[in-house]
mmCIF file of the N, C-alpha and C atoms, coordinates in Angstrom:
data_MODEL
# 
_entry.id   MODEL 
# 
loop_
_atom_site.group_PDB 
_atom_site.id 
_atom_site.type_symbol 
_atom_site.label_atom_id 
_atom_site.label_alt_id 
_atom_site.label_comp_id 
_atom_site.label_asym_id 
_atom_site.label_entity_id 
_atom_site.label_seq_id 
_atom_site.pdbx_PDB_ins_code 
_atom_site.Cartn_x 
_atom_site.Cartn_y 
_atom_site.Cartn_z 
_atom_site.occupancy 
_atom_site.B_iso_or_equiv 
_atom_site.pdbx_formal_charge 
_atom_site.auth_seq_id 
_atom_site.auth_comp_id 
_atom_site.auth_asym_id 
_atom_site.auth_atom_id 
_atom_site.pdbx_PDB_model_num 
ATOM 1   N N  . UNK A 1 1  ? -16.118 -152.021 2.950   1.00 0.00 ? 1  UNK A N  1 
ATOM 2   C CA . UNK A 1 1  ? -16.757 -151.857 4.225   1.00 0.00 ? 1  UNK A CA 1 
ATOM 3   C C  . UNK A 1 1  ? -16.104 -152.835 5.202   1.00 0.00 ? 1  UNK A C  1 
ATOM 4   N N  . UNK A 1 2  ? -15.372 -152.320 6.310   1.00 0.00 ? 2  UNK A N  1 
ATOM 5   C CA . UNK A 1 2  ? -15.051 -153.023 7.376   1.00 0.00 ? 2  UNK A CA 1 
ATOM 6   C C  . UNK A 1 2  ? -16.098 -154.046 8.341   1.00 0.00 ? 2  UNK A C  1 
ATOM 7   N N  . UNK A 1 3  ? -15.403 -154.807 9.015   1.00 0.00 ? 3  UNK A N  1 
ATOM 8   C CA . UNK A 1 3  ? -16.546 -155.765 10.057  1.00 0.00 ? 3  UNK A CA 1 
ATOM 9   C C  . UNK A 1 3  ? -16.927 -154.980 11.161  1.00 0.00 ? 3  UNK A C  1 
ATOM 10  N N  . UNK A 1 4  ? -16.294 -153.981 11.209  1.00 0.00 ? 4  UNK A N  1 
ATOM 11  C CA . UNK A 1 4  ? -16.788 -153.320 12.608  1.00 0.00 ? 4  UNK A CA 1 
ATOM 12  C C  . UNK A 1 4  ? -17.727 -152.076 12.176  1.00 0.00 ? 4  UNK A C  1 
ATOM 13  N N  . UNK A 1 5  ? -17.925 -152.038 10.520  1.00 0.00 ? 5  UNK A N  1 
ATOM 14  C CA . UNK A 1 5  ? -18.747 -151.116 9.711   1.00 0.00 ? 5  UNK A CA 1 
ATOM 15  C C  . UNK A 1 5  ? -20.107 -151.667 10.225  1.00 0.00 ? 5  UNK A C  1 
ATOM 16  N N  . UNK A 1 6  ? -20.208 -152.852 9.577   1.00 0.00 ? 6  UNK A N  1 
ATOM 17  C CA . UNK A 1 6  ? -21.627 -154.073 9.497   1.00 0.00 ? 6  UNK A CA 1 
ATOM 18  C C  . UNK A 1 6  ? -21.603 -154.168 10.821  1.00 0.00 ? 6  UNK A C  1 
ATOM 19  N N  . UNK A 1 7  ? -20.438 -153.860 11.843  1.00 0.00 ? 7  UNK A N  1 
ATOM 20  C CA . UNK A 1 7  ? -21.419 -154.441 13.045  1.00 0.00 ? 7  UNK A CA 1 
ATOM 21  C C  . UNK A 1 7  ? -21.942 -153.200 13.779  1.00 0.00 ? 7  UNK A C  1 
ATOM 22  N N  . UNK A 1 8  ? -21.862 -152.021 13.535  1.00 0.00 ? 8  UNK A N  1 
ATOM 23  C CA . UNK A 1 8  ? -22.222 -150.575 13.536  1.00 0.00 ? 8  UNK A CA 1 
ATOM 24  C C  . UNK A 1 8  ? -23.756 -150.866 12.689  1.00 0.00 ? 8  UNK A C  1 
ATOM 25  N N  . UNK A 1 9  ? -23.566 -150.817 11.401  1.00 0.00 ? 9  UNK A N  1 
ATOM 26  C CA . UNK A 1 9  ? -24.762 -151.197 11.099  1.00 0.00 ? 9  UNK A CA 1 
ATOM 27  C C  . UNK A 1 9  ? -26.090 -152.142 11.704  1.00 0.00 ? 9  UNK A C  1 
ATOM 28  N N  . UNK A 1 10 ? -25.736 -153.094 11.940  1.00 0.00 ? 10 UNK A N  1 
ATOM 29  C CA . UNK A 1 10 ? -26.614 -154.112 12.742  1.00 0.00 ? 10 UNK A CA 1 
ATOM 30  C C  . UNK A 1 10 ? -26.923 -153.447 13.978  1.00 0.00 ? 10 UNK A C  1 
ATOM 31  N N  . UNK A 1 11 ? -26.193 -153.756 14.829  1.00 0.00 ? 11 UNK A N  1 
ATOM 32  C CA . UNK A 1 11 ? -26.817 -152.665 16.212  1.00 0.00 ? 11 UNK A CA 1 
ATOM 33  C C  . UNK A 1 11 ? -27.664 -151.697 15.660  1.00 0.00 ? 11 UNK A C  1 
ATOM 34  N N  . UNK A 1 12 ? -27.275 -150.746 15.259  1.00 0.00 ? 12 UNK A N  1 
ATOM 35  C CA . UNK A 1 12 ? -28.376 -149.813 14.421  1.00 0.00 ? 12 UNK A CA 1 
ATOM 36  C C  . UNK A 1 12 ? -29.522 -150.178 14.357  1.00 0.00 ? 12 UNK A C  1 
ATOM 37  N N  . UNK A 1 13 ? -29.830 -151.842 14.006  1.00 0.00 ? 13 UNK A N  1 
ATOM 38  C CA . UNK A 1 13 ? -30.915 -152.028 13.563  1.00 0.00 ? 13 UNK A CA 1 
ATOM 39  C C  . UNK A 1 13 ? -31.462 -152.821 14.475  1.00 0.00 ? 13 UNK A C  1 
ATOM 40  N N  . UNK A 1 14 ? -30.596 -152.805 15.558  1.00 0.00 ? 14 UNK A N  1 
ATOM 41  C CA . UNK A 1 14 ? -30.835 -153.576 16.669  1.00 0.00 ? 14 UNK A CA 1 
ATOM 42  C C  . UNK A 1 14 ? -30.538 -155.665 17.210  1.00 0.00 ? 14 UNK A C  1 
ATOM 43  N N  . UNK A 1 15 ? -29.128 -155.588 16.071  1.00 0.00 ? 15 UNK A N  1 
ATOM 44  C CA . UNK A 1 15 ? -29.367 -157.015 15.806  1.00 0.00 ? 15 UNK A CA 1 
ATOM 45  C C  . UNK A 1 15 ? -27.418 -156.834 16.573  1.00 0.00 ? 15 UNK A C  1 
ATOM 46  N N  . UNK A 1 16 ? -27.230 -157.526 17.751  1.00 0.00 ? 16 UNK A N  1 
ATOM 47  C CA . UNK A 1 16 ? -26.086 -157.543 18.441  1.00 0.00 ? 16 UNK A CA 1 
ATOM 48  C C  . UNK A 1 16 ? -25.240 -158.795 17.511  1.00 0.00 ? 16 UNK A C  1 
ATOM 49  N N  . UNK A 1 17 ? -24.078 -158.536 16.716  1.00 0.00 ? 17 UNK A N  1 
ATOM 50  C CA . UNK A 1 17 ? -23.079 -159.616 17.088  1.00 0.00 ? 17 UNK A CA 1 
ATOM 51  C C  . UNK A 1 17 ? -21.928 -158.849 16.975  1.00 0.00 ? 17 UNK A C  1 
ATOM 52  N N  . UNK A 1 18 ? -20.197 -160.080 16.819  1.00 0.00 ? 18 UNK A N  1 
ATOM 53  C CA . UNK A 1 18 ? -19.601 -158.602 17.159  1.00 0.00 ? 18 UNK A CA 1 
ATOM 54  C C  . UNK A 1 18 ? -18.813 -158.613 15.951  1.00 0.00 ? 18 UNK A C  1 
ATOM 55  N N  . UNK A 1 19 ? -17.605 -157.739 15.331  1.00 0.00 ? 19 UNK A N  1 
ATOM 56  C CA . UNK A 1 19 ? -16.956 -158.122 14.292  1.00 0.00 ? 19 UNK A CA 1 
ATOM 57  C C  . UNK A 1 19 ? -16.660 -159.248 13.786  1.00 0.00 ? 19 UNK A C  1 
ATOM 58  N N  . UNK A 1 20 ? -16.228 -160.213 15.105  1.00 0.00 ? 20 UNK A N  1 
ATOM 59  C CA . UNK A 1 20 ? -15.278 -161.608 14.577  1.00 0.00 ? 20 UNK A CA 1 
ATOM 60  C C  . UNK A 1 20 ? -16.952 -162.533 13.675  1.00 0.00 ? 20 UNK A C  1 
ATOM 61  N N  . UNK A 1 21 ? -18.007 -162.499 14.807  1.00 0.00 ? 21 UNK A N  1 
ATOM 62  C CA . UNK A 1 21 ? -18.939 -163.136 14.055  1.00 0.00 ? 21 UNK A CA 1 
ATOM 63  C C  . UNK A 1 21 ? -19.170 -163.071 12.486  1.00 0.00 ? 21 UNK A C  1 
ATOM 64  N N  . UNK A 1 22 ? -19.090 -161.847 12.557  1.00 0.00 ? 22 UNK A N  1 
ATOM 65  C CA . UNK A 1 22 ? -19.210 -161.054 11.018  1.00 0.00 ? 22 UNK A CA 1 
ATOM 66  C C  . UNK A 1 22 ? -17.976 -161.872 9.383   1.00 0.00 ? 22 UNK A C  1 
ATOM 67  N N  . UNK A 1 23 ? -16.859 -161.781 10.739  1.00 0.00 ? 23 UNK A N  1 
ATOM 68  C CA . UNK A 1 23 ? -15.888 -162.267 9.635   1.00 0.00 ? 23 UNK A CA 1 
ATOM 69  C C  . UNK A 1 23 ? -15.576 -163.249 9.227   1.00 0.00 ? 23 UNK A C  1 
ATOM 70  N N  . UNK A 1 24 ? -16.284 -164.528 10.061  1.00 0.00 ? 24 UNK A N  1 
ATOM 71  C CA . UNK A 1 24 ? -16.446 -165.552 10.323  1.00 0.00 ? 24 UNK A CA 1 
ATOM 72  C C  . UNK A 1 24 ? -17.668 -165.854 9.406   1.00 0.00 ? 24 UNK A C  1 
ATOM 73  N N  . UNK A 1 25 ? -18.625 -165.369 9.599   1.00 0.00 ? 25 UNK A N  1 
ATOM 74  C CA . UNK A 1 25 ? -19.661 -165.247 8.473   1.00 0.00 ? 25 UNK A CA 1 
ATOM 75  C C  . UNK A 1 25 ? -19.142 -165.281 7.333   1.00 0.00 ? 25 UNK A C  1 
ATOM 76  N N  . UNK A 1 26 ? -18.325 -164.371 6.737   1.00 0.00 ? 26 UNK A N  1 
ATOM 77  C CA . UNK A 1 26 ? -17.851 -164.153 5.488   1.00 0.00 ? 26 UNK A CA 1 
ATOM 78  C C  . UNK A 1 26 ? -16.861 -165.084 5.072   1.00 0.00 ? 26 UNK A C  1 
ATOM 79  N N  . UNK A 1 27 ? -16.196 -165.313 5.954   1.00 0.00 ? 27 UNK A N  1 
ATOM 80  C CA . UNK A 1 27 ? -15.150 -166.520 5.230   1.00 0.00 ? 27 UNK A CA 1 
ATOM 81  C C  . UNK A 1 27 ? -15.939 -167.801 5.172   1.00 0.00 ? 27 UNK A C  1 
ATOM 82  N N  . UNK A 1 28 ? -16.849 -168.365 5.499   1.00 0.00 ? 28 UNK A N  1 
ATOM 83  C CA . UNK A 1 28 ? -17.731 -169.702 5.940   1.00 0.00 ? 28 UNK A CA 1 
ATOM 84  C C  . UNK A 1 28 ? -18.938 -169.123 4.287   1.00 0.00 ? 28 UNK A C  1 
ATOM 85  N N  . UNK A 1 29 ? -19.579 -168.138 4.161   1.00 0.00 ? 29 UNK A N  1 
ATOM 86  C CA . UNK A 1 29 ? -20.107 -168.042 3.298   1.00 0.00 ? 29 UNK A CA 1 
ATOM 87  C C  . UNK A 1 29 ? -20.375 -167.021 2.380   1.00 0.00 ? 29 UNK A C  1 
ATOM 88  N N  . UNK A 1 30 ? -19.467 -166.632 1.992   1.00 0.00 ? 30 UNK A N  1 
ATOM 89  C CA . UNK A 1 30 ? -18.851 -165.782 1.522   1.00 0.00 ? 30 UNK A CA 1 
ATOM 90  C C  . UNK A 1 30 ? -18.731 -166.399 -0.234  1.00 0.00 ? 30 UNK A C  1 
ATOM 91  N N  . UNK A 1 31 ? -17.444 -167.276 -0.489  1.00 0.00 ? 31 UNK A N  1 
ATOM 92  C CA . UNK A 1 31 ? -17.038 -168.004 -1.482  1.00 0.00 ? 31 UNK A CA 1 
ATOM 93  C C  . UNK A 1 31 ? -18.440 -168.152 -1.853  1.00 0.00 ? 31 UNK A C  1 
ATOM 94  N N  . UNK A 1 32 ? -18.977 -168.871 -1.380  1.00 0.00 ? 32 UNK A N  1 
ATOM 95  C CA . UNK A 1 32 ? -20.570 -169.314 -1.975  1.00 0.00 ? 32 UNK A CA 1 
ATOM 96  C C  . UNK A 1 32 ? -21.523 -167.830 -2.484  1.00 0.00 ? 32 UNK A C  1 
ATOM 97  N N  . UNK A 1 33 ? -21.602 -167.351 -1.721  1.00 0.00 ? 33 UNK A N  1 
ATOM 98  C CA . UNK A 1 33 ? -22.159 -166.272 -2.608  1.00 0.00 ? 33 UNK A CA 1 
ATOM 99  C C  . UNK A 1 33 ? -21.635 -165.084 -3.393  1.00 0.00 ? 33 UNK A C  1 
ATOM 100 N N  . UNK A 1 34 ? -20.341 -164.712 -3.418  1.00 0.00 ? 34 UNK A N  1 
ATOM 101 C CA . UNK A 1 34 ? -19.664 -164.585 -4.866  1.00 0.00 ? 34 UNK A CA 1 
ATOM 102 C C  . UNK A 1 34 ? -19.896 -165.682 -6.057  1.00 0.00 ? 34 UNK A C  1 
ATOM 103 N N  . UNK A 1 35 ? -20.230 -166.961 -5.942  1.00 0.00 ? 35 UNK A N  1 
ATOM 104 C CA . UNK A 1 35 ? -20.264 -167.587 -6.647  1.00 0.00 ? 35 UNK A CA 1 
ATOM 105 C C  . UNK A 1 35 ? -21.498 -167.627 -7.704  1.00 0.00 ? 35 UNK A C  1 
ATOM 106 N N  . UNK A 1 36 ? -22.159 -167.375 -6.730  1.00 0.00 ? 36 UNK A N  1 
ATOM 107 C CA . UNK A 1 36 ? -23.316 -166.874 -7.142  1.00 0.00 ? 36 UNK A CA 1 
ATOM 108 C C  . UNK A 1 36 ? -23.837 -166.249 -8.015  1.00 0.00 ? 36 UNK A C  1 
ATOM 109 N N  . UNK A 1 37 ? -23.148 -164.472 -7.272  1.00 0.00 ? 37 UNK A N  1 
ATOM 110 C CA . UNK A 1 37 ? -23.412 -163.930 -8.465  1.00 0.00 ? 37 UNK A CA 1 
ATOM 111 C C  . UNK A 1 37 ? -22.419 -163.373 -9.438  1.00 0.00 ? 37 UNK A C  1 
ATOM 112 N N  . UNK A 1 38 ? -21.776 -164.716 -9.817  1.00 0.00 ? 38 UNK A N  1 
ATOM 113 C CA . UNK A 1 38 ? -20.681 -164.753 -11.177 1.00 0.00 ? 38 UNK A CA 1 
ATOM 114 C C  . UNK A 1 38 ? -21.673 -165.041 -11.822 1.00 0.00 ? 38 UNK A C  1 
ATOM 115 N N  . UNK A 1 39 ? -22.069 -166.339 -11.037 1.00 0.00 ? 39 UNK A N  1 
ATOM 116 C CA . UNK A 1 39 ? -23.466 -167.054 -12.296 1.00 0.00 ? 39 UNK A CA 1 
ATOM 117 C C  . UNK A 1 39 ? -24.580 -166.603 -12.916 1.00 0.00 ? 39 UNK A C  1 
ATOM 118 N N  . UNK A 1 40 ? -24.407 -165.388 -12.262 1.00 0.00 ? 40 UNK A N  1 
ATOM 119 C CA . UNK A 1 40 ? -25.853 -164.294 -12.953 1.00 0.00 ? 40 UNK A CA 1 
ATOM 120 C C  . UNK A 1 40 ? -25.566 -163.919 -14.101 1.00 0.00 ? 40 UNK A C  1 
ATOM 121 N N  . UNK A 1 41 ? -26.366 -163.923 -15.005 1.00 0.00 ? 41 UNK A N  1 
ATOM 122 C CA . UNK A 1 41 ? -26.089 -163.563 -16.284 1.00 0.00 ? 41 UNK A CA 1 
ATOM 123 C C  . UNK A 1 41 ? -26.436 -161.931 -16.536 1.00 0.00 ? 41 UNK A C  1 
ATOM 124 N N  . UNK A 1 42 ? -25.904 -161.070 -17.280 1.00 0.00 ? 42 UNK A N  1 
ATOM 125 C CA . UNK A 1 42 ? -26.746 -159.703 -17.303 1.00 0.00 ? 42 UNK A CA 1 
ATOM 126 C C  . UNK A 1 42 ? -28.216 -159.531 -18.131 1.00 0.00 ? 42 UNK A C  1 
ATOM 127 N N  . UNK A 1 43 ? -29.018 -159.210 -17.168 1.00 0.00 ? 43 UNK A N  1 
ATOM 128 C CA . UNK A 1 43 ? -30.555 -159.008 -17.602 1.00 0.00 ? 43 UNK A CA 1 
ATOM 129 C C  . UNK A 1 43 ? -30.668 -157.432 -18.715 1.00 0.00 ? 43 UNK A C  1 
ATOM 130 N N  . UNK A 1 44 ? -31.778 -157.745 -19.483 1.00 0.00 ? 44 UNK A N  1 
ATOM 131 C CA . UNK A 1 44 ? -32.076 -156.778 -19.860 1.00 0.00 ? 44 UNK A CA 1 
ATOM 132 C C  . UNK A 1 44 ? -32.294 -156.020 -19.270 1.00 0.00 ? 44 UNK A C  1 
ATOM 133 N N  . UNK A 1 45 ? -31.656 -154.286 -19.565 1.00 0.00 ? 45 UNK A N  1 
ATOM 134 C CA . UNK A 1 45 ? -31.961 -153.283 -18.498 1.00 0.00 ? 45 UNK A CA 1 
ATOM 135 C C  . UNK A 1 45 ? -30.866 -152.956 -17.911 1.00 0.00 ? 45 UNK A C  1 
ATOM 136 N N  . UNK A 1 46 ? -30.156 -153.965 -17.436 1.00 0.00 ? 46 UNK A N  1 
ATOM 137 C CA . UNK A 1 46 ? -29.249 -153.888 -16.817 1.00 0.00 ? 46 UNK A CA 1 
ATOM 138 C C  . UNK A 1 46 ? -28.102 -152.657 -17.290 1.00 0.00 ? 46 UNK A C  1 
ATOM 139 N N  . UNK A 1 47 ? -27.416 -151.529 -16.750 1.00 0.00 ? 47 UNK A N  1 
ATOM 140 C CA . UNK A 1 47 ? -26.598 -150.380 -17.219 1.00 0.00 ? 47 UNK A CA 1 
ATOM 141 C C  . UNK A 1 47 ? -25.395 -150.810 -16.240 1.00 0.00 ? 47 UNK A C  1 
ATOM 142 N N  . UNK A 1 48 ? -24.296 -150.461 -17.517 1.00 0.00 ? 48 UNK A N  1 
ATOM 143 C CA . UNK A 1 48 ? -23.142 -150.670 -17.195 1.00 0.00 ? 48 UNK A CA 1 
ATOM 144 C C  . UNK A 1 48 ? -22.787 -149.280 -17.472 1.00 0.00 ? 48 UNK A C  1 
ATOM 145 N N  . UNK A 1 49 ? -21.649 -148.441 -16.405 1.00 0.00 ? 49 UNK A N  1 
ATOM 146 C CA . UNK A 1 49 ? -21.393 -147.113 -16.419 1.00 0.00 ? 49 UNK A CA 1 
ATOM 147 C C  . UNK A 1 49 ? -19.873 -147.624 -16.796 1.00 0.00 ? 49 UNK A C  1 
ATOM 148 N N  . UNK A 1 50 ? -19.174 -146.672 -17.728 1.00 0.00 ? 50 UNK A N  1 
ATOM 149 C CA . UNK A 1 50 ? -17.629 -146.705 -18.052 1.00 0.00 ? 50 UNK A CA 1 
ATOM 150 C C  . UNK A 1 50 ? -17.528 -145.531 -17.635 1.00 0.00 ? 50 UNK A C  1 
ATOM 151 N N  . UNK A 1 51 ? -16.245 -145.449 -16.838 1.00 0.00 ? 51 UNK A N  1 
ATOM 152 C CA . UNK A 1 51 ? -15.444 -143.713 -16.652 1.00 0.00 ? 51 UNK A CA 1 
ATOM 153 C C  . UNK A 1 51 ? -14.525 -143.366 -18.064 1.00 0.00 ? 51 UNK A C  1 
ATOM 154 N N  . UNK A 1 52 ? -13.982 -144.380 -18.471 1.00 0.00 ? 52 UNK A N  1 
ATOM 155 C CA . UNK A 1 52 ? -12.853 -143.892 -19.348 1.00 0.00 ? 52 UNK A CA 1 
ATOM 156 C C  . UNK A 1 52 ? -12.765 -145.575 -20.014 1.00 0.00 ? 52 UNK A C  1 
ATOM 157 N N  . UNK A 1 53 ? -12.396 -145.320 -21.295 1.00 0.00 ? 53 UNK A N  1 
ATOM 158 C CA . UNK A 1 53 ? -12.409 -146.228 -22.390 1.00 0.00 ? 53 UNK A CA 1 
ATOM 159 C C  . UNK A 1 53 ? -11.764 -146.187 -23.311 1.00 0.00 ? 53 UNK A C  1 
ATOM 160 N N  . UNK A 1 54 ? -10.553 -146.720 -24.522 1.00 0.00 ? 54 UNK A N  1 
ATOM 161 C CA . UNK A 1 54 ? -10.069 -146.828 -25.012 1.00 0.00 ? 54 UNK A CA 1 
ATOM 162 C C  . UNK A 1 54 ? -10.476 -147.605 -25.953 1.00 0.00 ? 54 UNK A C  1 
ATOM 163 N N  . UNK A 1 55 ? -11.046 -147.221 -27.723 1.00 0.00 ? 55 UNK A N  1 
ATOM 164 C CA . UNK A 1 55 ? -11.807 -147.949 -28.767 1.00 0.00 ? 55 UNK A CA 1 
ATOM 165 C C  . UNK A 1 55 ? -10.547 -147.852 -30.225 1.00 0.00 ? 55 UNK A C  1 
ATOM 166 N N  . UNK A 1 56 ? -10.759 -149.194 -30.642 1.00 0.00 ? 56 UNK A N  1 
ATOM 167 C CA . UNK A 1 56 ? -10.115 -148.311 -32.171 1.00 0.00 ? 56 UNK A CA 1 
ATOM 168 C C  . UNK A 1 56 ? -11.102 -148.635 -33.495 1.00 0.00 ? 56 UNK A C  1 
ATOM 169 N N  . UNK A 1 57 ? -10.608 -147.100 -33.545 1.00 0.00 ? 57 UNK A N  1 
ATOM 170 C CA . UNK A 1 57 ? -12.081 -146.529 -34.538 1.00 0.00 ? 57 UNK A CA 1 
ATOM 171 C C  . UNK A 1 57 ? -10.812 -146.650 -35.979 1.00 0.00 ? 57 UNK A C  1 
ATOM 172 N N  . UNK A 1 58 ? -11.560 -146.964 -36.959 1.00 0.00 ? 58 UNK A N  1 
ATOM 173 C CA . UNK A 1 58 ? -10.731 -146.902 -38.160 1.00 0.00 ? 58 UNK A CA 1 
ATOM 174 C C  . UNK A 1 58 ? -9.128  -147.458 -37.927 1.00 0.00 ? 58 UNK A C  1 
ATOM 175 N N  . UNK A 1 59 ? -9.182  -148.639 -37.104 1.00 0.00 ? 59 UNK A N  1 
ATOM 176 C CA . UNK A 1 59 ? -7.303  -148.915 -36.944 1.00 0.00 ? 59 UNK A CA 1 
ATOM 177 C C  . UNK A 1 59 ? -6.335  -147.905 -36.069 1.00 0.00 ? 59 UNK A C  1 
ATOM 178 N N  . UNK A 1 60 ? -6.956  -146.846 -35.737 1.00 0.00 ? 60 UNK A N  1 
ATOM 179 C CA . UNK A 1 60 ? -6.541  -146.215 -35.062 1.00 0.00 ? 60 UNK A CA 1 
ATOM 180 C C  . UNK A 1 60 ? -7.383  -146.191 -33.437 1.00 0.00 ? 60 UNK A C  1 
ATOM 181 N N  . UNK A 1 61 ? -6.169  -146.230 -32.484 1.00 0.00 ? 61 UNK A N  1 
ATOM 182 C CA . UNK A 1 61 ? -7.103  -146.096 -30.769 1.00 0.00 ? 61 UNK A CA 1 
ATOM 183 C C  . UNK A 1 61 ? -7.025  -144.416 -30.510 1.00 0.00 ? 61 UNK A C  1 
ATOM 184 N N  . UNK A 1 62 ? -8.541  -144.326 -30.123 1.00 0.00 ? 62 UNK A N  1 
ATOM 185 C CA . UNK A 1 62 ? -8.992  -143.557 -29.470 1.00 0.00 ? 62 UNK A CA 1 
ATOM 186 C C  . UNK A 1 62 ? -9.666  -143.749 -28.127 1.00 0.00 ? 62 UNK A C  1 
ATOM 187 N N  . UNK A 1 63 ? -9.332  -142.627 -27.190 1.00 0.00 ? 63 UNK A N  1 
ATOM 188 C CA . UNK A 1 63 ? -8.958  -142.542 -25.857 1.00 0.00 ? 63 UNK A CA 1 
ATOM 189 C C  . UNK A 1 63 ? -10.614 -141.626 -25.807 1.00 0.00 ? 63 UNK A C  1 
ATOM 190 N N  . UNK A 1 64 ? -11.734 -142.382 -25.224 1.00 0.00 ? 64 UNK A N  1 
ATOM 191 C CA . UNK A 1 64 ? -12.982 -141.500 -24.478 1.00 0.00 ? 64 UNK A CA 1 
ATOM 192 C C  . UNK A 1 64 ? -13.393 -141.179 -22.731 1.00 0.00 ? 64 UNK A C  1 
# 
């Protein structure tokens, strides 16, 4: 999603700033909240979707 996405969005919701604010936002706090949620651990419940996977079954790889 672009900065001029989120700032489409916001107006929307009625909240004015303009891209640069946005990107400026993100580089200032940004790092910090990726950091974040590295530190999350996966909860029960939690579903992980695979498109395509590669296992080896009996010493041999198979392609799902």
């Amino acid at each position: 999603m672009s900065f001029r996405e989120v700032e489409e969005l916001l107006l929307a919701r009625g909240i004015i700033v303009s891209h640069e604010t946005i990107r400026q936002w993100c580089a200032r706090f940004g790092p910090q909240y990726a950091a974040g949620l590295r530190r999350l651990k996966p909860q029960a419940g939690d579903k992980w979707h695979l498109d395509e996977v590669y296992l080896k079954i009996n010493g041999v790889r198979q392609y799902l």
